[in-house]
C-alpha positions as CSV (number, residue, x, y, z in Angstrom):
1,X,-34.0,11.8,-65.2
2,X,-37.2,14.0,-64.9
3,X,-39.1,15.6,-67.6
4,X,-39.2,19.5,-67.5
5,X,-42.3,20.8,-65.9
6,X,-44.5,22.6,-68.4
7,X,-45.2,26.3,-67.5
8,X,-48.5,25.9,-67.6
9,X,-48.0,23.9,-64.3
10,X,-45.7,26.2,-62.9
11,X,-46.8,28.6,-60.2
12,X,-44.5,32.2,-60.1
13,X,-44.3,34.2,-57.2
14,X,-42.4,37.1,-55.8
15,X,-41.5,35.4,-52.7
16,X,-40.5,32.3,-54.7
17,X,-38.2,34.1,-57.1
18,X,-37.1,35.9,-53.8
19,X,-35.7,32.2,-52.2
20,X,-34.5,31.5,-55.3
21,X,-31.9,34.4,-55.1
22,X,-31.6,33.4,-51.7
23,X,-30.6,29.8,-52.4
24,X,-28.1,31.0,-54.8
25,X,-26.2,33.4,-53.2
26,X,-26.0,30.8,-50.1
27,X,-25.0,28.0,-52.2
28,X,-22.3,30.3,-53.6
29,X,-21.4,31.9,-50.3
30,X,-21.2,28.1,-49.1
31,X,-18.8,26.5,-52.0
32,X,-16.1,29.0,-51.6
33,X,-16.3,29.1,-47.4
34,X,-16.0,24.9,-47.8
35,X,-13.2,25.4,-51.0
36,X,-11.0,27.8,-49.0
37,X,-11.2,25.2,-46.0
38,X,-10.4,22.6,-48.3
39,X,-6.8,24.4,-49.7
40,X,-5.9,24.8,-46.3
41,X,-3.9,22.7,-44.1
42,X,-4.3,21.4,-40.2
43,X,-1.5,20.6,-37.9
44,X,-0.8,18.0,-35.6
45,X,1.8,18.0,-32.7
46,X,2.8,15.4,-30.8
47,X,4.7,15.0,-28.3
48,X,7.5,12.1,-27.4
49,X,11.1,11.1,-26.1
50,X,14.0,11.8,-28.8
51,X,15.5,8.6,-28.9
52,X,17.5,9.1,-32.4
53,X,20.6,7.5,-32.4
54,X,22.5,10.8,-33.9
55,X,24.5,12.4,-31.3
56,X,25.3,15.1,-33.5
57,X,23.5,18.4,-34.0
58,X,24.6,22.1,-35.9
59,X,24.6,25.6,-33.9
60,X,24.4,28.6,-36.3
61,X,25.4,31.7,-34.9
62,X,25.6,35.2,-36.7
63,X,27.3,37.7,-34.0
64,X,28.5,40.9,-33.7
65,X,31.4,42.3,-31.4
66,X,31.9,45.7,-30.7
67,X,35.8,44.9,-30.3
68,X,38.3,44.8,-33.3
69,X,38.7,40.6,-35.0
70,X,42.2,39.9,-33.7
71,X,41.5,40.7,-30.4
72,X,38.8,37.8,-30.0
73,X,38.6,33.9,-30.1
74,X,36.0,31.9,-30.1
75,X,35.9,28.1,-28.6
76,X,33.0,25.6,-28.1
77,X,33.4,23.0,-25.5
78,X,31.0,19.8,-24.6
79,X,30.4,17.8,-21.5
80,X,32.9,15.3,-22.4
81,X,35.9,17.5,-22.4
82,X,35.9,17.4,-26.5
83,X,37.5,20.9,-27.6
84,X,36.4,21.8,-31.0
85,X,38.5,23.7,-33.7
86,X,36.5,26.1,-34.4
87,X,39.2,28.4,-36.5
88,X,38.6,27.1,-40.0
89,X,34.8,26.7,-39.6
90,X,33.6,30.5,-39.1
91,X,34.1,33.7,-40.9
92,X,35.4,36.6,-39.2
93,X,35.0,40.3,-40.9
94,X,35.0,43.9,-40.0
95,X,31.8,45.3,-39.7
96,X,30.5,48.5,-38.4
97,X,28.7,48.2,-34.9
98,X,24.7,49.9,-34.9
99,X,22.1,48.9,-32.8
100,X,19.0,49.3,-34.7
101,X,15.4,49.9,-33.0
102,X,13.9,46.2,-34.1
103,X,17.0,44.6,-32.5
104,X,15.2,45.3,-29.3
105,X,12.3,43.9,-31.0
106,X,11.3,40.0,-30.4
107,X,11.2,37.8,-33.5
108,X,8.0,38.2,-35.3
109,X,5.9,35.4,-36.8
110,X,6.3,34.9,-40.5
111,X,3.2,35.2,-43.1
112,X,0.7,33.1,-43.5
113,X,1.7,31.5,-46.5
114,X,4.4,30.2,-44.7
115,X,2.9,28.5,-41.5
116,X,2.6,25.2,-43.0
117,X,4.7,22.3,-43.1
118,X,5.3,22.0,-46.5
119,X,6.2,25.4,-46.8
120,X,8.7,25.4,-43.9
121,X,10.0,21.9,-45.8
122,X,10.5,23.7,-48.8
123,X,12.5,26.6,-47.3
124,X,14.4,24.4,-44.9
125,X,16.0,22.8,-48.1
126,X,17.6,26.5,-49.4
127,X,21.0,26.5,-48.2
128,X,21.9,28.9,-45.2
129,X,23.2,31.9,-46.3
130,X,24.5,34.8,-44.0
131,X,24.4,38.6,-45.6
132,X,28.5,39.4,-46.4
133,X,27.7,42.7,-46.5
134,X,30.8,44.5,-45.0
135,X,32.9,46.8,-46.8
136,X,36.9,45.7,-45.5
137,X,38.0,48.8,-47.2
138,X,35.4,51.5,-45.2
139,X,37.3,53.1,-42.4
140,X,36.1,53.3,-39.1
141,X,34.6,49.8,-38.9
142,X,36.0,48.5,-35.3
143,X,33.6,46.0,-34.9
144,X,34.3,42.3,-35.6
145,X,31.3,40.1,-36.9
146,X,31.6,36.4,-36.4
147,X,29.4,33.5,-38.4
148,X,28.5,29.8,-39.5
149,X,27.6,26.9,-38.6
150,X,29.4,24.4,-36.0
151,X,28.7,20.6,-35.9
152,X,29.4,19.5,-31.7
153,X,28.0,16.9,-29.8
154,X,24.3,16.6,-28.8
155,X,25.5,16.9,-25.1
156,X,25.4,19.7,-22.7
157,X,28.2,22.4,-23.5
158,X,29.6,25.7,-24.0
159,X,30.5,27.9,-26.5
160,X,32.1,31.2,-26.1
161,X,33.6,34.2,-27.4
162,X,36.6,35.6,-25.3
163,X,39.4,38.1,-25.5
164,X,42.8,36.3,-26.9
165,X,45.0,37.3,-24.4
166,X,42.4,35.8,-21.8
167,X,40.4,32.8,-21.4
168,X,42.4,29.6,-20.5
169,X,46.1,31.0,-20.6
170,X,45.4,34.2,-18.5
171,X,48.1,37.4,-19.1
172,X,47.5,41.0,-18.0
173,X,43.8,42.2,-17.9
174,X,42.6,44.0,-21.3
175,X,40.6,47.1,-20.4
176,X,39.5,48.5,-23.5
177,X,37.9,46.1,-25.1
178,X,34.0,46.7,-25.5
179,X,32.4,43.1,-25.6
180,X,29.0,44.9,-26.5
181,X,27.5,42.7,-29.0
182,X,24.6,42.5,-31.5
183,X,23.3,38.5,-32.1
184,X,21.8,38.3,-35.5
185,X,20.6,34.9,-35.4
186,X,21.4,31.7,-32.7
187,X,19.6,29.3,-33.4
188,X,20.4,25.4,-33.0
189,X,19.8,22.4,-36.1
190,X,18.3,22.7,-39.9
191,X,17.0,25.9,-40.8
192,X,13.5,26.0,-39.8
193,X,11.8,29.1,-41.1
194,X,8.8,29.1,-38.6
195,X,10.9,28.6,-35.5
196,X,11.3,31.6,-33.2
197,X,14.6,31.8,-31.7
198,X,14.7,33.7,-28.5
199,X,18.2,35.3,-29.0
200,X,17.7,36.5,-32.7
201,X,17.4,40.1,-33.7
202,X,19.0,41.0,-29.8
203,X,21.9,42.8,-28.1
204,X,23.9,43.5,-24.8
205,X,26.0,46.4,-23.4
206,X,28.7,46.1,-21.7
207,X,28.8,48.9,-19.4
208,X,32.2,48.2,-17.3
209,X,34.7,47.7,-19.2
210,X,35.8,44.1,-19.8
211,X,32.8,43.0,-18.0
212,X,30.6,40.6,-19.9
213,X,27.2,38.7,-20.1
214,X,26.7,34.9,-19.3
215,X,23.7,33.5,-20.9
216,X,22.4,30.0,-20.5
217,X,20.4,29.1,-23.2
218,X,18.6,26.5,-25.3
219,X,16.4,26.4,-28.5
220,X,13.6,27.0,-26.4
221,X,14.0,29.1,-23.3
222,X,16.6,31.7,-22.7
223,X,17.9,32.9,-19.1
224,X,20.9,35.6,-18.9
225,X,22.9,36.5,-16.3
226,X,25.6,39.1,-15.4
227,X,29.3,38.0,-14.3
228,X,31.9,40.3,-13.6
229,X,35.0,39.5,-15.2
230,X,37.8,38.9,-12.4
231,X,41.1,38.3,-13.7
232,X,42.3,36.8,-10.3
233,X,39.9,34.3,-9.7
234,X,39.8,33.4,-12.8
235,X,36.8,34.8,-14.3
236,X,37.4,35.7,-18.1
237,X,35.7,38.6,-19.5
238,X,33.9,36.9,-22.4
239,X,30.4,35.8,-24.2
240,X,29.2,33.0,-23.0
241,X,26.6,30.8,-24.2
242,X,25.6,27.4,-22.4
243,X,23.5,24.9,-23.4
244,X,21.6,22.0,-22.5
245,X,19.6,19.1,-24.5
246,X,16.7,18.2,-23.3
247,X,15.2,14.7,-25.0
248,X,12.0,15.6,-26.3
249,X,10.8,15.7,-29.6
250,X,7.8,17.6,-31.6
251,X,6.7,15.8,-34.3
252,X,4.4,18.5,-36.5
253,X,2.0,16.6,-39.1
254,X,0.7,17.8,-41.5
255,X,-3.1,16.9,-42.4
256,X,-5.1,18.0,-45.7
257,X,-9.0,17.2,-46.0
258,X,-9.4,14.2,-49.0
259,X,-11.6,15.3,-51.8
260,X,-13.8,12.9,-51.9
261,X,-14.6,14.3,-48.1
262,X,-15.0,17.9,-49.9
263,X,-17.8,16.9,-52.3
264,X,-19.4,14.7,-49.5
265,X,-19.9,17.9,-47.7
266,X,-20.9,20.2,-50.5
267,X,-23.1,17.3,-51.8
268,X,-25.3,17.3,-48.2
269,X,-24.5,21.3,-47.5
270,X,-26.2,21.9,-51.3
271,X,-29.1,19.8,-50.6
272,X,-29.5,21.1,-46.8
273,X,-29.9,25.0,-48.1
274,X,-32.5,23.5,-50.8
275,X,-34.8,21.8,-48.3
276,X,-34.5,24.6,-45.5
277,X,-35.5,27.0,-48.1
278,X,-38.7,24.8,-49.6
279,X,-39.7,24.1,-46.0
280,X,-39.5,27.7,-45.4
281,X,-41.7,28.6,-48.7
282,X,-43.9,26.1,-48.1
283,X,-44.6,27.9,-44.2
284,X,-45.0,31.0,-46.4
285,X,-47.4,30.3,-48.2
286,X,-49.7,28.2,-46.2
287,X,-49.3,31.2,-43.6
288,X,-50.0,33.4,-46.6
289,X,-52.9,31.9,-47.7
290,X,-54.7,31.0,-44.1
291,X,-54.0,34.7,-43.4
292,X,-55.3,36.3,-46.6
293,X,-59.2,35.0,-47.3
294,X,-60.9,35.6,-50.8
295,X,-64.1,38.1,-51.0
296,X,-66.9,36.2,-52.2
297,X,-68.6,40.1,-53.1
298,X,-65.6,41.0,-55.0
299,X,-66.2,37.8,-57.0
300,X,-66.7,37.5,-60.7
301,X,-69.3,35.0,-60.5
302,X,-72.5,35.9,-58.9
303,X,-74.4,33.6,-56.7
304,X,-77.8,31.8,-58.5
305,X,-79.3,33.2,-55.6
306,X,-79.1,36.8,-56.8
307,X,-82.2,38.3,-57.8
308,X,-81.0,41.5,-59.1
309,X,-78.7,40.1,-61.7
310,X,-80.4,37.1,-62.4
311,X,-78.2,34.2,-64.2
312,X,-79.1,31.7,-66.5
313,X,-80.3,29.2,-64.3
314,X,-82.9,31.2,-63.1
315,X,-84.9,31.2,-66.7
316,X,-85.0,27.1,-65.9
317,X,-86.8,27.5,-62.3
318,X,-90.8,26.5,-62.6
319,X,-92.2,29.9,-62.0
320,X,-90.3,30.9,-65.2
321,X,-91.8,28.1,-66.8
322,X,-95.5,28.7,-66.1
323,X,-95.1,32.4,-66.9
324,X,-94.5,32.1,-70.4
């Protein structure tokens, strides 16, 4: 280590205690920009084929039916002609039927401190839970809301609300059933807090009747269409959704800066500021000094040559001398 300097070495300045402050307040400035980086995290996506060998996968569904609970079903159908029993694996509750103004709103991005991965991992593991907020004893509710969680087959299929006394064994048609319907959340898989699902937070009204909304939808994309119900060709009046699995899977990493990285950088950052700032002193000063010449009048010490204030040296000259 290096001795400290003694002041009577030291040289003080305005413009050096001026860098000085400067040097500081960059240095500081500096340490917290490069700590805040260094709490953050980065992503990486990448992109392959889903070749998992589970052939299994969940859709959650939170809807709402403008139509009374016994008068609806609800099926789910694959590909492969598997029927699932849905009866015993959804709940089915009276509810009152308002369309709110951010229903028409799309799904919004959650806060920051939320965005990561670990984050999302952390709120994936909390169990679903859907709001049981009806009152069954409130009069006036004629709405029927529908939820939970299905397991099917990670194959291309269907899954539908219809009226009970239509569907697959047709009877007479039902006119005054309203299928206008609020969909709280649809999404498909774990819960994934991040993930925007086209279809949450939306609604549809049925305007004719019995006449219903087809939708053809996936996790990603949603396209909707409009099918009038036709009892005699055998067109149900009903909420349909259908959808497709494509194989492709996102793999999101998540990347943090090491530390040892961190105080590489503030290591060469700190001594960067130190030498910009000397070099820049050290301009200064020689600019400074090059500019700004000394007055040789204005000096203290008058020249030998001077006769009118004669100096000491001029009592040793010869003529001095002789004279006395």
């Amino acid at each position: 280590m290096f001795s400290k300097v003694e002041e009577s070495f030291e040289s003080r300045s305005t413009s050096g205690g001026f860098f000085s402050i400067v040097v500081y307040i960059a240095i500081s400035i500096a340490f917290f920009a490069e700590f805040n980086e260094y709490l953050k995290y980065r992503e990486r996506h990448e992109f392959s084929v889903d070749n998992s060998l589970d052939h299994k996968f969940d859709i959650n569904f939170d809807i709402i039916v403008n139509t009374e609970c016994q008068g609806l079903r609800m099926d789910i159908v694959d590909r492969s002609g598997d029927m699932n029993k849905v009866k015993s694996k959804i709940v089915k509750e009276k509810s009152d039927f308002k369309i709110k103004n951010e229903y028409s709103q799309p799904r919004k991005k959650l806060d920051g401190d939320q965005e990561h991965v670990h984050d999302i991992i952390n709120l994936s593991k909390k169990a679903r839970r859907f709001n049981k907020g009806a009152n069954r004893n409130s009069k006036g509710q004629s709405a029927c809301r529908m939820y939970g969680t299905l397991t099917t087959n990670k194959i291309k299929g269907s899954f539908h609300i219809t009226l009970i006394n239509q569907g697959y064994m047709f009877s007479a048609p039902e006119t005054s059933h309203n299928l206008t319907h609020i969909i709280n959340e649809f999404s498909f898989g774990n819960f994934y807090p991040s993930l925007i699902n086209p279809l949450d937070d939306t609604f549809q009204i049925t305007e004719n009747g019995t006449n219903g909304k087809s939708l053809i939808t996936n996790q990603y994309s949603v396209n909707q269409n409009m099918i009038e119900a036709d009892f005699f060709n055998h067109i149900p009046a009903g909420i349909f959704f259908t959808y497709d699995v494509e194989p492709i899977l996102v793999k999101i990493t998540e990347i943090k800066t090491p530390f040892s990285k961190f105080l590489i950088k503030m290591c060469s950052m700190i001594g960067g500021i130190f030498v910009t700032v000397g070099i820049l002193l050290r301009i200064l000063n020689y600019t400074s000094s090059r500019v700004v010449k000394p007055d040789s009048h204005n000096s203290s010490y008058s020249s030998i040559l001077d006769k009118k204030n004669p100096t000491k040296a001029d009592l040793m000259t010869p003529s001095n001398l002789y004279k006395n």
